[in-house]
N, C-alpha and C positions, 0 to 999 in steps of 0.2 A: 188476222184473216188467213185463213187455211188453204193453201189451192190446191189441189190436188191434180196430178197430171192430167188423167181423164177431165177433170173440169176446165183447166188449160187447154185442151183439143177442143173440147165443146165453143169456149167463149172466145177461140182463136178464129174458129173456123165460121162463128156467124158472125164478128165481127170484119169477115173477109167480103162473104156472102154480102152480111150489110152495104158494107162498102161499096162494092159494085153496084148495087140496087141505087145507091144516095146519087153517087156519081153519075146514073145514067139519068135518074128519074127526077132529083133533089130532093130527095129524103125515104128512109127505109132503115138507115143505122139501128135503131135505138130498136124499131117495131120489130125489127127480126130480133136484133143481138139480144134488147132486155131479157125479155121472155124467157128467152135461155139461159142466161146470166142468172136471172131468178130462182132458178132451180139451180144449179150446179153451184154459184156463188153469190149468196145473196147481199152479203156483208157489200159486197163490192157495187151496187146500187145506191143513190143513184149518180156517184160523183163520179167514178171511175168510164161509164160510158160516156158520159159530158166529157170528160179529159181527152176521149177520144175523137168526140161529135166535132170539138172545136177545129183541130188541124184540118178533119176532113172537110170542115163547111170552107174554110179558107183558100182549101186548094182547088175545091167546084169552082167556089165564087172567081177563080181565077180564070177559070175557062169560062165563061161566061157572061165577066161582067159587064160587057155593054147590051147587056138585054135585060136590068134590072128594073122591074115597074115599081120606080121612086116613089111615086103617089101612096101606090098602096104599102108600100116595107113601110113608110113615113108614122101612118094608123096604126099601121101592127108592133111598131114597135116603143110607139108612147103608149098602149098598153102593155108594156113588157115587164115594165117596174111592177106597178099594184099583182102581176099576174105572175112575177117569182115570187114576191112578199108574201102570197097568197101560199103558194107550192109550197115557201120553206116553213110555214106553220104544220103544214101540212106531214115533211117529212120527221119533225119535231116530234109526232105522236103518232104516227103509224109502225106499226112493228117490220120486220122482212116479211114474215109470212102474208100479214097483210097489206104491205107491200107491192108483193107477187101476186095477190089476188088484184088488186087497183090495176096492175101493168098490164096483165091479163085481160082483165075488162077494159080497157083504154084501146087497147089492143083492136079487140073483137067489135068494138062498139063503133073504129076508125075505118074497120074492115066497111061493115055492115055500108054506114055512109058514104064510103068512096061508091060501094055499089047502088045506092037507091037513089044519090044525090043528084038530081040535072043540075047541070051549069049555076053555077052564085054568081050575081052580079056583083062585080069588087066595087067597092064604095065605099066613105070612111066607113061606117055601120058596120058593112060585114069585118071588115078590114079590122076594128078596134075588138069587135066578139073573136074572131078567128086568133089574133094575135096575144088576148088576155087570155083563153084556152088554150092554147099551144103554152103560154109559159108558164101556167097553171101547171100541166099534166108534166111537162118537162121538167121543172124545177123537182116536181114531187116523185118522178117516176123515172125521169130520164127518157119516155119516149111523149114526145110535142108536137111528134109531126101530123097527123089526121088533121089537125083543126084546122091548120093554114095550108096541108096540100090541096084539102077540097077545093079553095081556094081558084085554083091553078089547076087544075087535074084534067080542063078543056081544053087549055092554053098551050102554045109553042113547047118544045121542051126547052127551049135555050131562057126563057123568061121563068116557066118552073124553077128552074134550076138555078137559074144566077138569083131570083126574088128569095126563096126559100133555104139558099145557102147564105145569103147576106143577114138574113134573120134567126137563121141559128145558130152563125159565129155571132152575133152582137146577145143572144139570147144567154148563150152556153160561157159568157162571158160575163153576165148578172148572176147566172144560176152559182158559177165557181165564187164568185165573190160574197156571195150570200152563204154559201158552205162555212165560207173560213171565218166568215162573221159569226155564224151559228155555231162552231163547234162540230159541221159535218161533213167533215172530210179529215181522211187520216193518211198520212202515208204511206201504208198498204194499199192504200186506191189509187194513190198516184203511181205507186212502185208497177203496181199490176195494170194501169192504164200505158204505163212505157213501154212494157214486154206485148203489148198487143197495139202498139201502132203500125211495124212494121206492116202485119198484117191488115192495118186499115190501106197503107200506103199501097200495098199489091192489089186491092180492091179497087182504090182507086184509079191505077193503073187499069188498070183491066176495064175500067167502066169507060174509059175515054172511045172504047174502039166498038159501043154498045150504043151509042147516040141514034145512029141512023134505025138501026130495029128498034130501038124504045120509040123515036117518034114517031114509026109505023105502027102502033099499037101492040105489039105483040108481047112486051116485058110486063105490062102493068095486072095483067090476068094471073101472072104466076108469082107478082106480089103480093094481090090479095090474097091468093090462095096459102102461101107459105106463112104470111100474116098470122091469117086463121087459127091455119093448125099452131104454131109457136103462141097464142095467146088462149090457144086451149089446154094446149100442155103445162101452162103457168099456171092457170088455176083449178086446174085438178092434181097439180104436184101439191098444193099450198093447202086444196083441200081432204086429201087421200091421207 
């Protein structure tokens, strides 16, 4: 796997971006970074973001974890198993290019529903559908998050946040393990997930002092909107 400096700025700087989005909001990593990733290095999908998803979800969940809604992480994540099994078929037969077109559409499709979606009543039901999509899309694409932040997207952020970090370090920890069972992950993914932690870790940083404007509503509108464009640009790179 080839990186190229320019591609290293690119996949340095949205997994920065990401990071502070995850950290403020509990989840954003994957829907900004893939996207980009996808174009500039696609080899490096979809193990190499997981590498990075997991430290991050670890370190939210630390800030927040007495506000985790047990009940429901409980549902989402006994659909976790059938809903990587499911992804790593998945990634088994899909090429990069189409690939980047799935991340792209995963993308845009997560965008569209955070905007049209009122309130889901969390319940097992939603809870086992939201949690076997999320590690459906995850496992195969690296970005899981739409399904289960709908979820949550009414709700505190301190409960977003510690619920949806707790599910994608236990998630991003099937999906690696199903990699090395499958034959899909190499160590240029892991080599090139090391050199962009730092950068998750400064994002990190950085999102702890965003808490109070994220729960005033003002972060979530230039999510979707960066969302968008980043899952339009994947699939017009893939199809161009």
């Amino acid at each position: 796997m080839h990186v190229t400096v320019g591609a290293f700025v690119v996949a340095a700087t949205a997994v920065s971006a990401g990071s502070i989005v995850q950290g403020s909001v509990g989840f954003g990593l994957n829907l900004l970074a893939a996207p980009l990733v996808a174009i500039v290095v696609p080899e490096a999908l979809p193990a190499t973001l997981v590498l990075v998803a997991l430290p991050l979800a670890v370190g939210t969940l630390r800030r927040d974890h007495h506000a985790v809604e047990r009940e429901a992480l409980g549902w989402m994540l006994l659909a976790a198993v059938p809903g990587t099994l499911v992804g790593l078929l998945i990634v088994g037969h899909v090429s990069a290019t189409d690939l980047a077109i799935v991340v792209g559409g995963i993308t845009l499709v997560g965008v569209v529903l955070s905007i049209i979606s009122p309130p889901i009543v969390i319940n097992p039901a939603t809870s086992l559908v939201a949690g076997f999509a999320s590690t459906v899309f995850g496992t195969a694409s690296s970005v899981g998050g739409p399904p289960v932040a709908l979820l949550f997207q009414h709700h505190r952020g301190s409960v977003a946040r510690s619920t949806l970090s707790a599910f994608f370090a236990a998630t991003a920890v099937l999906a690696l393990l199903g990699y090395v069972a499958t034959g899909n992950i190499t160590l240029d993914q892991l080599v090139f997930a090391l050199t962009l932690v730092p950068f998750m870790v400064g994002g990190l940083w950085v999102s702890r002092h965003l808490h109070g404007l994220v729960d005033a509503g003002w972060l979530r509108p230039a999510v979707l909107a960066l969302s968008a464009v980043a899952g339009a640009i994947a699939i017009l790179h893939a199809v161009l």
